[in-house]
C-alpha positions in Angstrom: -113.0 -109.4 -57.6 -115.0 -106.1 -58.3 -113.5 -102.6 -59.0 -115.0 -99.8 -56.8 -113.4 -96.6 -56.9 -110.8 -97.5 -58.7 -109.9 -100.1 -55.4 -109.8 -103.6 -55.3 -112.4 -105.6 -53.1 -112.5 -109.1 -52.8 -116.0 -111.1 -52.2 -115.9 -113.8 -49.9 -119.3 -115.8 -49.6 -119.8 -118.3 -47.0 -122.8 -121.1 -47.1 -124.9 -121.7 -44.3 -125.9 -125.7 -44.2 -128.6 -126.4 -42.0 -129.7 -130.1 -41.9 -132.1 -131.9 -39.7 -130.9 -135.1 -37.8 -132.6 -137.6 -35.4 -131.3 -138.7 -32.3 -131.5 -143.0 -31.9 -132.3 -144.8 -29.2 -128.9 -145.1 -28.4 -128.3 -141.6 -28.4 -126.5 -141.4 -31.3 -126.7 -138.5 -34.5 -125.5 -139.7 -37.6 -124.5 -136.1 -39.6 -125.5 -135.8 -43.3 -122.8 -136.1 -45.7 -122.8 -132.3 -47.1 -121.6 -131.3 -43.3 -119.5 -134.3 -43.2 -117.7 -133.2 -46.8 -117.5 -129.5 -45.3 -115.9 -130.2 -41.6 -113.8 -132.5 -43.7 -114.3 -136.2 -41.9 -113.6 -138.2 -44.7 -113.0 -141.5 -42.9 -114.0 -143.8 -40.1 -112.4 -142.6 -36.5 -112.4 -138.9 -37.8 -112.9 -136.9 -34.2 -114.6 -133.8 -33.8 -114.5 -131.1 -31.2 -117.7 -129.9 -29.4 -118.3 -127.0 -27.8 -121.9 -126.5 -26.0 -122.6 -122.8 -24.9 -125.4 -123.5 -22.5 -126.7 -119.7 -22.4 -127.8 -119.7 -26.1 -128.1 -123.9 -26.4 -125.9 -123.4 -29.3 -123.8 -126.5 -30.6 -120.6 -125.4 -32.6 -118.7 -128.4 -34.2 -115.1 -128.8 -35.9 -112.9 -131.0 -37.1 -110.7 -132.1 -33.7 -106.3 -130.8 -34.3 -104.5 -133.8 -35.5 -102.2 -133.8 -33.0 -99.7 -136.1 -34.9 -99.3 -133.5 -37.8 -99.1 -130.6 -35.6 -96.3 -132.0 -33.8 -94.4 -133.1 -37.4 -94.9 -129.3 -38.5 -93.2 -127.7 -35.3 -90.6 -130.8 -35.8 -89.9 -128.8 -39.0 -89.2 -125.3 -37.0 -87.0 -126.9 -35.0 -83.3 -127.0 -34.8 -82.2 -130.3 -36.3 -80.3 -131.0 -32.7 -82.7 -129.1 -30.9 -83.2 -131.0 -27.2 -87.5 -132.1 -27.0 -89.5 -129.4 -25.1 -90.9 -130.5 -22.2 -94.0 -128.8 -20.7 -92.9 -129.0 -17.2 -89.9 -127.4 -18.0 -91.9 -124.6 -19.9 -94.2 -123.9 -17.2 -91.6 -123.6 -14.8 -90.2 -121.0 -17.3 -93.1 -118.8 -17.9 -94.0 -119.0 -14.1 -90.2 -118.0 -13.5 -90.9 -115.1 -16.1 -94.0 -114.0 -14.6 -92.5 -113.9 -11.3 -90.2 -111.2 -12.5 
């Protein structure tokens, strides 16, 4: 934290790793373990999301939601009684809503 007219300022420093990989005959990258560490796949069957933007042949990759403990944290929001939500039923709401 650094003092700078007499205000507060907080220094966040972000790494860039960039790592070289090779592609296999099958097609197939294996990413080095510094990225792995730092998108947090610690395990076999770890997913990731990937997101191709074809103007700039950029690849961005993240770890993919866990779907499981998403669902266990809005479990925890929830009314202890409270009825499961059902998309369809939620669409038909907000399309009810927008019809308005």
């Amino acid at each position: 934290m650094y003092v700078i007219d007499k205000k507060y300022y907080i220094c966040y420093i972000t790494y860039m790793i960039q790592k070289s990989v090779v592609m296999t005959s099958k097609g197939t990258f294996t990413l080095p373990a510094t990225v792995r560490k730092a998108l947090g796949l610690t395990k076999a069957g770890d997913k990731l999301m990937l997101t191709f933007h074809e103007q700039s042949s950029v690849v961005e990759l993240k770890k993919a939601p866990d779907f499981a403990a998403i669902q266990e944290e809005i479990a925890q929001l929830l009314p202890a009684n409270a009825p499961p939500l059902e998309l369809k039923k939620i669409r038909e709401q907000r399309h009810q809503e927008r019809q308005k």
